[in-house]
PyMOL CGO cylinders between C-alpha atoms (Angstrom):
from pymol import cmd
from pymol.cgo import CYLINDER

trace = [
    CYLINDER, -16.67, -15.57, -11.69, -18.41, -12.25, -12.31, 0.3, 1, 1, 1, 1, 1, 1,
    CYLINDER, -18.41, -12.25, -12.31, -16.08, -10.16, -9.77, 0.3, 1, 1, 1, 1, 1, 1,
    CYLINDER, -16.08, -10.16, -9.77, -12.80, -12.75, -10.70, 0.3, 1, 1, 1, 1, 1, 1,
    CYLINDER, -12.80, -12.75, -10.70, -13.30, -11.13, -14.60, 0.3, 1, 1, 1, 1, 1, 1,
    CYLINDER, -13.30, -11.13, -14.60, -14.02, -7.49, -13.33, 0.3, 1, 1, 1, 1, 1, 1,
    CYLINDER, -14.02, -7.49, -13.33, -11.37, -6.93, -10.95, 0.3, 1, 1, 1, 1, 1, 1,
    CYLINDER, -11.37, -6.93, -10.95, -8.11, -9.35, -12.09, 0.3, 1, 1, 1, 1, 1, 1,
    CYLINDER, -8.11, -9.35, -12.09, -8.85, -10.20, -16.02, 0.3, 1, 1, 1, 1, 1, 1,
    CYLINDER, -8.85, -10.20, -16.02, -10.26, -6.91, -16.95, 0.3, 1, 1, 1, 1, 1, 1,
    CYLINDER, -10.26, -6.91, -16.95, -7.52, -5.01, -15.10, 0.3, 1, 1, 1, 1, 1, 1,
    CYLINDER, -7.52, -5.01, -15.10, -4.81, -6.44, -17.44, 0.3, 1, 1, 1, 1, 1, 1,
    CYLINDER, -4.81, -6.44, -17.44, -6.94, -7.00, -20.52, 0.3, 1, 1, 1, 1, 1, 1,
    CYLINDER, -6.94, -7.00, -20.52, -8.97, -4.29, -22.79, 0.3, 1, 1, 1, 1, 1, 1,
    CYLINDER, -8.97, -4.29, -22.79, -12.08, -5.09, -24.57, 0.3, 1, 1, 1, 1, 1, 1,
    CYLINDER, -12.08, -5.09, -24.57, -12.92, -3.30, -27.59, 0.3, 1, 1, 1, 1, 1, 1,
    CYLINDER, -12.92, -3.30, -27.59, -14.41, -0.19, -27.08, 0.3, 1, 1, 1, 1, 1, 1,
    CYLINDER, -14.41, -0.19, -27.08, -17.91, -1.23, -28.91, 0.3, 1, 1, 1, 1, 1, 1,
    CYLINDER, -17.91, -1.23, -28.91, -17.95, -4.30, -26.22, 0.3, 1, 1, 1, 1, 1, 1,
    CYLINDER, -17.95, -4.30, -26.22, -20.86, -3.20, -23.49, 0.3, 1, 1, 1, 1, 1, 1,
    CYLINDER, -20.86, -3.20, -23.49, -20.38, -5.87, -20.94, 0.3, 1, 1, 1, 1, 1, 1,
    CYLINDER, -20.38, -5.87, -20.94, -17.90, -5.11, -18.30, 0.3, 1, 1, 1, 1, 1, 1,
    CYLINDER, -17.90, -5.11, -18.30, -17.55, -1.59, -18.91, 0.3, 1, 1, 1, 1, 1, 1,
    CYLINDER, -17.55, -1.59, -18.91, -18.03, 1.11, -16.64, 0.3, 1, 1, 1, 1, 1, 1,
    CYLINDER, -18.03, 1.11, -16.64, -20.80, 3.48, -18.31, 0.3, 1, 1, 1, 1, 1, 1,
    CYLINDER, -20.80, 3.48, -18.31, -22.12, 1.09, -20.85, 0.3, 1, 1, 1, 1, 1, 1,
    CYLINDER, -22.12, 1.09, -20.85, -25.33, -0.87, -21.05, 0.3, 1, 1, 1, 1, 1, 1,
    CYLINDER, -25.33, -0.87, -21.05, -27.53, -2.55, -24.17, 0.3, 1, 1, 1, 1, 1, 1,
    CYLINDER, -27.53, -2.55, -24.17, -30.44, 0.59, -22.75, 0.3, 1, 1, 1, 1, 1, 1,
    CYLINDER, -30.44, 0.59, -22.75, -27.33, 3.62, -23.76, 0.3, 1, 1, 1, 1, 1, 1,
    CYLINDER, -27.33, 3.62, -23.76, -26.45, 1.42, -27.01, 0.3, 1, 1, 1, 1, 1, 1,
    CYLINDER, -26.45, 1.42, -27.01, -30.44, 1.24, -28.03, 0.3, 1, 1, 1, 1, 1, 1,
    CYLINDER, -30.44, 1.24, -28.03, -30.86, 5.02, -26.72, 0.3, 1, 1, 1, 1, 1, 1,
    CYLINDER, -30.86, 5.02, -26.72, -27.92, 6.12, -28.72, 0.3, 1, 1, 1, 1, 1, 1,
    CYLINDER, -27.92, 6.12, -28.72, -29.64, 3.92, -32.04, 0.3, 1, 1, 1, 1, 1, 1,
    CYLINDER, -29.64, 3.92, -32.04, -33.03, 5.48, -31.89, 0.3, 1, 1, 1, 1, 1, 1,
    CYLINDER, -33.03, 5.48, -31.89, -30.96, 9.14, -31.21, 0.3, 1, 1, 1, 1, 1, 1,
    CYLINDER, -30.96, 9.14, -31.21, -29.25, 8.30, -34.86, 0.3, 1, 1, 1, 1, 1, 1,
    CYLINDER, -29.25, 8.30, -34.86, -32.38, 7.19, -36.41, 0.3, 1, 1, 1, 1, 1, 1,
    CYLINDER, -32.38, 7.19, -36.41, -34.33, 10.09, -35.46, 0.3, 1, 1, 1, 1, 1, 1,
    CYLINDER, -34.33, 10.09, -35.46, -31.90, 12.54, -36.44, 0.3, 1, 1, 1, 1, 1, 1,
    CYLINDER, -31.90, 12.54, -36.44, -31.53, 10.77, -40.35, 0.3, 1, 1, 1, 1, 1, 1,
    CYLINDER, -31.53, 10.77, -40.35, -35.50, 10.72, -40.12, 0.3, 1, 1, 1, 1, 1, 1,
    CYLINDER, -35.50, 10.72, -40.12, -34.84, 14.59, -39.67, 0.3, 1, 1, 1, 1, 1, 1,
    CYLINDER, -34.84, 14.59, -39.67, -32.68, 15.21, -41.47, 0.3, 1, 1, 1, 1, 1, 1,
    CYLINDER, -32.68, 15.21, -41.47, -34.32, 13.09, -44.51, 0.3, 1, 1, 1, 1, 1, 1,
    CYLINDER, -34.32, 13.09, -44.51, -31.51, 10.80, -44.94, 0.3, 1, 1, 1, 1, 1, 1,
    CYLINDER, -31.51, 10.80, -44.94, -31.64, 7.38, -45.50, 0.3, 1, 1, 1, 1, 1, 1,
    CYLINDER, -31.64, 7.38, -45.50, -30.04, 5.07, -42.22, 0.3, 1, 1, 1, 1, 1, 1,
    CYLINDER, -30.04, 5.07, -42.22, -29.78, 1.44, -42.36, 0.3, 1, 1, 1, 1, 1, 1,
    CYLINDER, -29.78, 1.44, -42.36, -29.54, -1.06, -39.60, 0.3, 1, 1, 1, 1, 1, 1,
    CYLINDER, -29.54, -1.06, -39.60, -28.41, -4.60, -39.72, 0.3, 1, 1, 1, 1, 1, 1,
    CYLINDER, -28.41, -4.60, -39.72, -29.66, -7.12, -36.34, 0.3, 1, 1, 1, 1, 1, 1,
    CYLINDER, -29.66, -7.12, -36.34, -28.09, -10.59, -35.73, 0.3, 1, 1, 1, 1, 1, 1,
    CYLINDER, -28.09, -10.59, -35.73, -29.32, -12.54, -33.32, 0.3, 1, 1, 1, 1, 1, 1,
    CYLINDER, -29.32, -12.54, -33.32, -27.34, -15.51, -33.30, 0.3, 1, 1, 1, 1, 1, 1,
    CYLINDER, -27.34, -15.51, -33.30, -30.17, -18.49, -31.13, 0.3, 1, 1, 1, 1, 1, 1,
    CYLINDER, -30.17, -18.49, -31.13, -28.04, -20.67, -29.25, 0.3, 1, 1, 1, 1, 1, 1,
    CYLINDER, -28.04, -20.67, -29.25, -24.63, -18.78, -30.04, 0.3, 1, 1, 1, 1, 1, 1,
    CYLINDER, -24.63, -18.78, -30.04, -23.29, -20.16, -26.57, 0.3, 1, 1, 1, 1, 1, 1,
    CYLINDER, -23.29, -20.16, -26.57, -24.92, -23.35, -26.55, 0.3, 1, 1, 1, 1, 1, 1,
    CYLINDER, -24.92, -23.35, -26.55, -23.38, -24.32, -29.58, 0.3, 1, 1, 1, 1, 1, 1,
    CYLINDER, -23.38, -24.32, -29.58, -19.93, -23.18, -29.61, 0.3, 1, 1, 1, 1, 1, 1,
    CYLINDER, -19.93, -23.18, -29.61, -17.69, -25.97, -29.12, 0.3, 1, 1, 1, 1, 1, 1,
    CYLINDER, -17.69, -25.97, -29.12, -15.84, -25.99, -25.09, 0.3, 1, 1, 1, 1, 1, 1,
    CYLINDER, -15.84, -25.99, -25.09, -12.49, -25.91, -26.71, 0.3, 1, 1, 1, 1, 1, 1,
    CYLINDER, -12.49, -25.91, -26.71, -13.07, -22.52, -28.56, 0.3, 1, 1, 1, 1, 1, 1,
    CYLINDER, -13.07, -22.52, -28.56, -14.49, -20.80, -25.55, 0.3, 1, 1, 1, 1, 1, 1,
    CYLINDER, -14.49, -20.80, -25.55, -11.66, -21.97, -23.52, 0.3, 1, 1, 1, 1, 1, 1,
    CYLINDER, -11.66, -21.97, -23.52, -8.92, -20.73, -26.12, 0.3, 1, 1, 1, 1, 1, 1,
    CYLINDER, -8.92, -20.73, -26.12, -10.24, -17.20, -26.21, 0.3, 1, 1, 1, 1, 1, 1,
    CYLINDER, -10.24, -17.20, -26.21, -10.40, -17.15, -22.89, 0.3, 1, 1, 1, 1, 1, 1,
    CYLINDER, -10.40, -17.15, -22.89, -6.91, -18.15, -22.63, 0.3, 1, 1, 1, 1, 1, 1,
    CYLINDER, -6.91, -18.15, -22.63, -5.75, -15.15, -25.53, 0.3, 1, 1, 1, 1, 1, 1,
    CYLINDER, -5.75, -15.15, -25.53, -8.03, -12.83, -23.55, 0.3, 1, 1, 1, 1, 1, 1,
    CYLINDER, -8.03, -12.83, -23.55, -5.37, -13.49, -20.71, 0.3, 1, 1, 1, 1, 1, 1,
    CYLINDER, -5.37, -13.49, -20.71, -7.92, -15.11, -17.65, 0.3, 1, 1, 1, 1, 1, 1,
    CYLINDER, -7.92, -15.11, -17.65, -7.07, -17.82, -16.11, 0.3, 1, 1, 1, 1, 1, 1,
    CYLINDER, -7.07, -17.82, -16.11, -10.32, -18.99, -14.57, 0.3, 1, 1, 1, 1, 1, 1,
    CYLINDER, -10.32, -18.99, -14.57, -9.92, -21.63, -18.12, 0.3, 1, 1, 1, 1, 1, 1,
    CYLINDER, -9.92, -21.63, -18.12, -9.56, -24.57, -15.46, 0.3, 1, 1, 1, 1, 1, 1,
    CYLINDER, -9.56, -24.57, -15.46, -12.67, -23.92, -13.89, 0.3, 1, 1, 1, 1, 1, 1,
    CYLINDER, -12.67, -23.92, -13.89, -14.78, -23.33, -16.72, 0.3, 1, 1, 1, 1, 1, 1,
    CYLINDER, -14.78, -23.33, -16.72, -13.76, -26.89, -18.33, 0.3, 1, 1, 1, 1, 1, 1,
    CYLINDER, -13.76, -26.89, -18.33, -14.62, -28.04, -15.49, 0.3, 1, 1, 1, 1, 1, 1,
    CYLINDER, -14.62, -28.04, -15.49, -18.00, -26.77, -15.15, 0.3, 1, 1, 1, 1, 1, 1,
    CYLINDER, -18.00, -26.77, -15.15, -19.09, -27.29, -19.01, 0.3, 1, 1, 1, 1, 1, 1,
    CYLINDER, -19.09, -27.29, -19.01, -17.10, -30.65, -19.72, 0.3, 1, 1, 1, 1, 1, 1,
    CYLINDER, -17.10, -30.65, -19.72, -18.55, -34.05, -18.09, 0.3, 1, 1, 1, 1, 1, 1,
    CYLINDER, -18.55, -34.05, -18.09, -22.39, -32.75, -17.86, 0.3, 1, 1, 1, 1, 1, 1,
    CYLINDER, -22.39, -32.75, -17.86, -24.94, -35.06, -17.52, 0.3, 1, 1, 1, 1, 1, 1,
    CYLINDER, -24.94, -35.06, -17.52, -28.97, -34.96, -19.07, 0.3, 1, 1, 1, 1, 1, 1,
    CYLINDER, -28.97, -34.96, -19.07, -31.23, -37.07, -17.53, 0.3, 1, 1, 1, 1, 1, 1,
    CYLINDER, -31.23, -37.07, -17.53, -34.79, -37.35, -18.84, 0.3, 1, 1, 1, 1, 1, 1,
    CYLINDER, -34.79, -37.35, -18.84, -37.32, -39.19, -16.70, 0.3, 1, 1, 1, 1, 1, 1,
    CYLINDER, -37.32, -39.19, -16.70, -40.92, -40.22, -18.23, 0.3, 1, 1, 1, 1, 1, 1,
    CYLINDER, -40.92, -40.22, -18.23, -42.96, -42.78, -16.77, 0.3, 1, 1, 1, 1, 1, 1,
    CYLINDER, -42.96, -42.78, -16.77, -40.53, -43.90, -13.96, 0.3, 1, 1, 1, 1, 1, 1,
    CYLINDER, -40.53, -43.90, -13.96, -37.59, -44.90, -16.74, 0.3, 1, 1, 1, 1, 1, 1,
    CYLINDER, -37.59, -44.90, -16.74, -34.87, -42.25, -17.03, 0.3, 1, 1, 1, 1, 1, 1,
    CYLINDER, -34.87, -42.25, -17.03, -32.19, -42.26, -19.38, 0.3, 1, 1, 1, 1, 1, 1,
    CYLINDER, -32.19, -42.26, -19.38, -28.62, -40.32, -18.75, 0.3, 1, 1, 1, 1, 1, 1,
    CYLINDER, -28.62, -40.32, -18.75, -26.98, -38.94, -21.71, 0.3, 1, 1, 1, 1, 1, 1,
    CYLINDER, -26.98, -38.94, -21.71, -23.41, -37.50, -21.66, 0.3, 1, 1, 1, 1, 1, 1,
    CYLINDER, -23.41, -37.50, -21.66, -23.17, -33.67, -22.77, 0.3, 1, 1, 1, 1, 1, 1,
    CYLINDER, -23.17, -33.67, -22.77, -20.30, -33.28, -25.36, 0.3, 1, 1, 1, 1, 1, 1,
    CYLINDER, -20.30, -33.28, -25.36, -19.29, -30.11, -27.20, 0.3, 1, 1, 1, 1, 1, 1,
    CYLINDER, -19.29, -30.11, -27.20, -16.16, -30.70, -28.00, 0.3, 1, 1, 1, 1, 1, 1,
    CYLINDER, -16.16, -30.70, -28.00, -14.80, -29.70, -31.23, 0.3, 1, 1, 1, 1, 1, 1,
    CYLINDER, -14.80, -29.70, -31.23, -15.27, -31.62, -34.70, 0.3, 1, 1, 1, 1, 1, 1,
]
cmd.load_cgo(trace, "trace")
């Protein structure tokens, strides 16, 4: 999947310039390096810098198969089949004391 979206989606399709994945020359250690670089230099420069953080828990986990699939779609891959495949029709199966239940996974949208 990893080398199917580097060297056939990616080819055809841009990501924004402030995305890091992907991207030849970018990582989350240069985006943090070039933070505390700004921080220190308002710090120096006695300004005043303000950050804003968002980590969204469970951001994947909880967005619904048929969303993921149309953006993947818009961003032009066409791997869509296979990644239905592999998040639609899960099973969980929880086992305590010899009795195990199986529970269909569904995140399909509202």
């Amino acid at each position: 999947m990893d080398r199917h979206l580097r060297d056939e989606t990616l080819t055809l399709v841009l990501l924004h310039p402030n995305q890091n994945a992907y991207q030849p020359g970018k990582s989350v250690e240069k985006v943090l390096h070039q933070l505390v670089v700004r921080v220190e230099k308002a710090l120096d420069q006695k300004e005043t810098d303000l950050g804003v953080f968002l980590d969204i828990e469970g951001a994947f986990n909880n967005t619904c198969y048929d969303a993921m699939c149309d953006a993947i779609v818009r961003h032009g891959s066409d791997v869509v089949r296979w990644i239905r495949a592999t998040l639609e029709g899960r099973m969980a199966v929880a086992t305590l004391n010899g009795s195990s239940v199986r529970l269909a996974i569904s995140k399909g949208c509202p």
